[in-house]
C-alpha positions in Angstrom: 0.0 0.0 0.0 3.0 2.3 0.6 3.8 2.3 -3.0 0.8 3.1 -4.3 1.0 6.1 -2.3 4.3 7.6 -3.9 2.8 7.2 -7.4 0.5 10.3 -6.5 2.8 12.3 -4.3 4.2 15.4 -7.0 7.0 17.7 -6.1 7.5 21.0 -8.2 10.7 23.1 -7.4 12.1 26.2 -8.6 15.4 26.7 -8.9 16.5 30.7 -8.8 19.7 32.0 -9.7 19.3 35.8 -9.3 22.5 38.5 -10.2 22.6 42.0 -9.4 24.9 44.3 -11.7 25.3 48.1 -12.4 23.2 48.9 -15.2 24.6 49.4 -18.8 24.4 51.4 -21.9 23.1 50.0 -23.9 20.1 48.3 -21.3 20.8 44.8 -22.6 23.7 42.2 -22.1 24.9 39.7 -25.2 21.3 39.4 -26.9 17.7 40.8 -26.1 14.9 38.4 -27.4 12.1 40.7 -28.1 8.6 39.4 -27.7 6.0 39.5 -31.0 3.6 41.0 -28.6 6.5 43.0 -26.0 6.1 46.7 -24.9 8.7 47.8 -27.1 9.4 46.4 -30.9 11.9 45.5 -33.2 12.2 49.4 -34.5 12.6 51.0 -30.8 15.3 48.6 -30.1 17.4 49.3 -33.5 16.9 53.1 -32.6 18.2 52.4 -29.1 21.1 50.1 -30.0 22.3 52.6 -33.1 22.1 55.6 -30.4 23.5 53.8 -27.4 26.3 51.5 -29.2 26.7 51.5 -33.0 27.5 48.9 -35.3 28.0 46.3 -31.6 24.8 44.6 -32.3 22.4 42.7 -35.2 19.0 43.0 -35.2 17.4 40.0 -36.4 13.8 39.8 -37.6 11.5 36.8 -37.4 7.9 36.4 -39.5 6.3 34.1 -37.4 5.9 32.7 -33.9 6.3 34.2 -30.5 9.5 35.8 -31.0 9.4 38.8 -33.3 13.3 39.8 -33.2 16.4 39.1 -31.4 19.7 42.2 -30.8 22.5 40.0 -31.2 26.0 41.2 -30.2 27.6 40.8 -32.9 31.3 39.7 -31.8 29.4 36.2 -31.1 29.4 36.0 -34.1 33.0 35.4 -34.6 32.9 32.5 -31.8 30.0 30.8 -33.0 28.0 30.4 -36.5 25.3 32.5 -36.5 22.7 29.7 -37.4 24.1 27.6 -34.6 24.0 30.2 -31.8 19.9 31.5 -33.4 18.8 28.1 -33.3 19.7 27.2 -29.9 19.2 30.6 -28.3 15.7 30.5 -30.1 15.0 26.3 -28.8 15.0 28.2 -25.0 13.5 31.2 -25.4 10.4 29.2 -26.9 10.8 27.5 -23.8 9.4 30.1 -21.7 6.1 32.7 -22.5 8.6 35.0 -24.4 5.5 36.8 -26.2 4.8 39.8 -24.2 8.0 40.1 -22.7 11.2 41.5 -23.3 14.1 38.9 -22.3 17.6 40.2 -21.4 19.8 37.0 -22.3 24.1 37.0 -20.8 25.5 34.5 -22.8 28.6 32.8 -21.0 30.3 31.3 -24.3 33.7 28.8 -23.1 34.8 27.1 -25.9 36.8 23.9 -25.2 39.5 22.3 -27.8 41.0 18.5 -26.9 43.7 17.6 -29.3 45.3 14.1 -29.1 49.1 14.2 -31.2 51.2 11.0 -31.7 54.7 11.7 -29.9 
Protein backbone atom coordinates (compact mmCIF):
# COMPACT_ATOMS: atom_id res chain seq x y z
CA UNK A 1 0.00 0.00 0.00
CA UNK A 2 2.95 2.33 0.56
CA UNK A 3 3.78 2.26 -2.97
CA UNK A 4 0.75 3.07 -4.28
CA UNK A 5 0.98 6.09 -2.28
CA UNK A 6 4.25 7.57 -3.91
CA UNK A 7 2.83 7.20 -7.41
CA UNK A 8 0.55 10.25 -6.51
CA UNK A 9 2.82 12.30 -4.26
CA UNK A 10 4.17 15.38 -7.02
CA UNK A 11 6.97 17.73 -6.14
CA UNK A 12 7.55 21.04 -8.20
CA UNK A 13 10.66 23.07 -7.37
CA UNK A 14 12.11 26.22 -8.60
CA UNK A 15 15.39 26.72 -8.88
CA UNK A 16 16.53 30.66 -8.76
CA UNK A 17 19.74 32.05 -9.70
CA UNK A 18 19.29 35.80 -9.32
CA UNK A 19 22.53 38.50 -10.16
CA UNK A 20 22.59 41.97 -9.41
CA UNK A 21 24.86 44.31 -11.67
CA UNK A 22 25.33 48.12 -12.39
CA UNK A 23 23.21 48.92 -15.17
CA UNK A 24 24.58 49.36 -18.78
CA UNK A 25 24.36 51.41 -21.88
CA UNK A 26 23.09 49.97 -23.89
CA UNK A 27 20.08 48.25 -21.34
CA UNK A 28 20.75 44.84 -22.59
CA UNK A 29 23.68 42.21 -22.08
CA UNK A 30 24.93 39.74 -25.15
CA UNK A 31 21.27 39.40 -26.88
CA UNK A 32 17.65 40.77 -26.11
CA UNK A 33 14.86 38.43 -27.45
CA UNK A 34 12.07 40.75 -28.05
CA UNK A 35 8.62 39.40 -27.73
CA UNK A 36 6.03 39.47 -31.03
CA UNK A 37 3.60 41.03 -28.62
CA UNK A 38 6.47 42.96 -26.00
CA UNK A 39 6.13 46.73 -24.89
CA UNK A 40 8.69 47.81 -27.11
CA UNK A 41 9.35 46.38 -30.88
CA UNK A 42 11.93 45.48 -33.20
CA UNK A 43 12.20 49.38 -34.54
CA UNK A 44 12.58 51.04 -30.79
CA UNK A 45 15.34 48.61 -30.06
CA UNK A 46 17.37 49.28 -33.51
CA UNK A 47 16.89 53.08 -32.62
CA UNK A 48 18.16 52.39 -29.09
CA UNK A 49 21.07 50.09 -30.04
CA UNK A 50 22.35 52.58 -33.10
CA UNK A 51 22.15 55.62 -30.45
CA UNK A 52 23.49 53.81 -27.36
CA UNK A 53 26.26 51.55 -29.22
CA UNK A 54 26.69 51.49 -33.00
CA UNK A 55 27.55 48.90 -35.33
CA UNK A 56 28.00 46.33 -31.64
CA UNK A 57 24.78 44.63 -32.29
CA UNK A 58 22.40 42.71 -35.24
CA UNK A 59 19.02 42.96 -35.24
CA UNK A 60 17.45 40.01 -36.36
CA UNK A 61 13.79 39.78 -37.61
CA UNK A 62 11.50 36.84 -37.35
CA UNK A 63 7.86 36.42 -39.48
CA UNK A 64 6.30 34.08 -37.39
CA UNK A 65 5.93 32.70 -33.91
CA UNK A 66 6.29 34.24 -30.49
CA UNK A 67 9.52 35.83 -31.01
CA UNK A 68 9.40 38.78 -33.33
CA UNK A 69 13.31 39.78 -33.24
CA UNK A 70 16.35 39.05 -31.36
CA UNK A 71 19.66 42.18 -30.83
CA UNK A 72 22.45 40.04 -31.23
CA UNK A 73 25.97 41.24 -30.23
CA UNK A 74 27.59 40.77 -32.85
CA UNK A 75 31.26 39.66 -31.84
CA UNK A 76 29.39 36.19 -31.15
CA UNK A 77 29.40 35.95 -34.07
CA UNK A 78 32.96 35.42 -34.56
CA UNK A 79 32.93 32.49 -31.78
CA UNK A 80 30.04 30.82 -33.01
CA UNK A 81 27.99 30.38 -36.53
CA UNK A 82 25.31 32.52 -36.48
CA UNK A 83 22.73 29.70 -37.42
CA UNK A 84 24.10 27.56 -34.65
CA UNK A 85 24.05 30.22 -31.79
CA UNK A 86 19.89 31.49 -33.38
CA UNK A 87 18.83 28.14 -33.28
CA UNK A 88 19.66 27.24 -29.85
CA UNK A 89 19.17 30.65 -28.33
CA UNK A 90 15.69 30.53 -30.08
CA UNK A 91 15.05 26.33 -28.82
CA UNK A 92 15.05 28.17 -24.97
CA UNK A 93 13.48 31.19 -25.44
CA UNK A 94 10.42 29.22 -26.86
CA UNK A 95 10.77 27.51 -23.84
CA UNK A 96 9.40 30.10 -21.71
CA UNK A 97 6.09 32.75 -22.47
CA UNK A 98 8.56 34.99 -24.36
CA UNK A 99 5.47 36.79 -26.19
CA UNK A 100 4.77 39.76 -24.22
CA UNK A 101 8.01 40.06 -22.72
CA UNK A 102 11.25 41.52 -23.34
CA UNK A 103 14.07 38.86 -22.33
CA UNK A 104 17.57 40.23 -21.36
CA UNK A 105 19.83 36.98 -22.33
CA UNK A 106 24.13 37.01 -20.78
CA UNK A 107 25.54 34.53 -22.81
CA UNK A 108 28.59 32.78 -21.04
CA UNK A 109 30.25 31.33 -24.34
CA UNK A 110 33.69 28.76 -23.07
CA UNK A 111 34.81 27.09 -25.90
CA UNK A 112 36.77 23.89 -25.17
CA UNK A 113 39.51 22.29 -27.84
CA UNK A 114 40.96 18.51 -26.87
CA UNK A 115 43.72 17.64 -29.32
CA UNK A 116 45.33 14.09 -29.09
CA UNK A 117 49.08 14.20 -31.18
CA UNK A 118 51.23 10.95 -31.69
CA UNK A 119 54.70 11.70 -29.86
Amino acid sequence: MEESNKKYTRKRKAEMNIRFSEFELPPMQDILVIGRRAPIGPEAVRRMVDALAPEQYELIEFEEGPVEAVAVKTSLFNWMARDILLDVLLEEALKINIEKTLLKVKLDLTISVFKEVDI
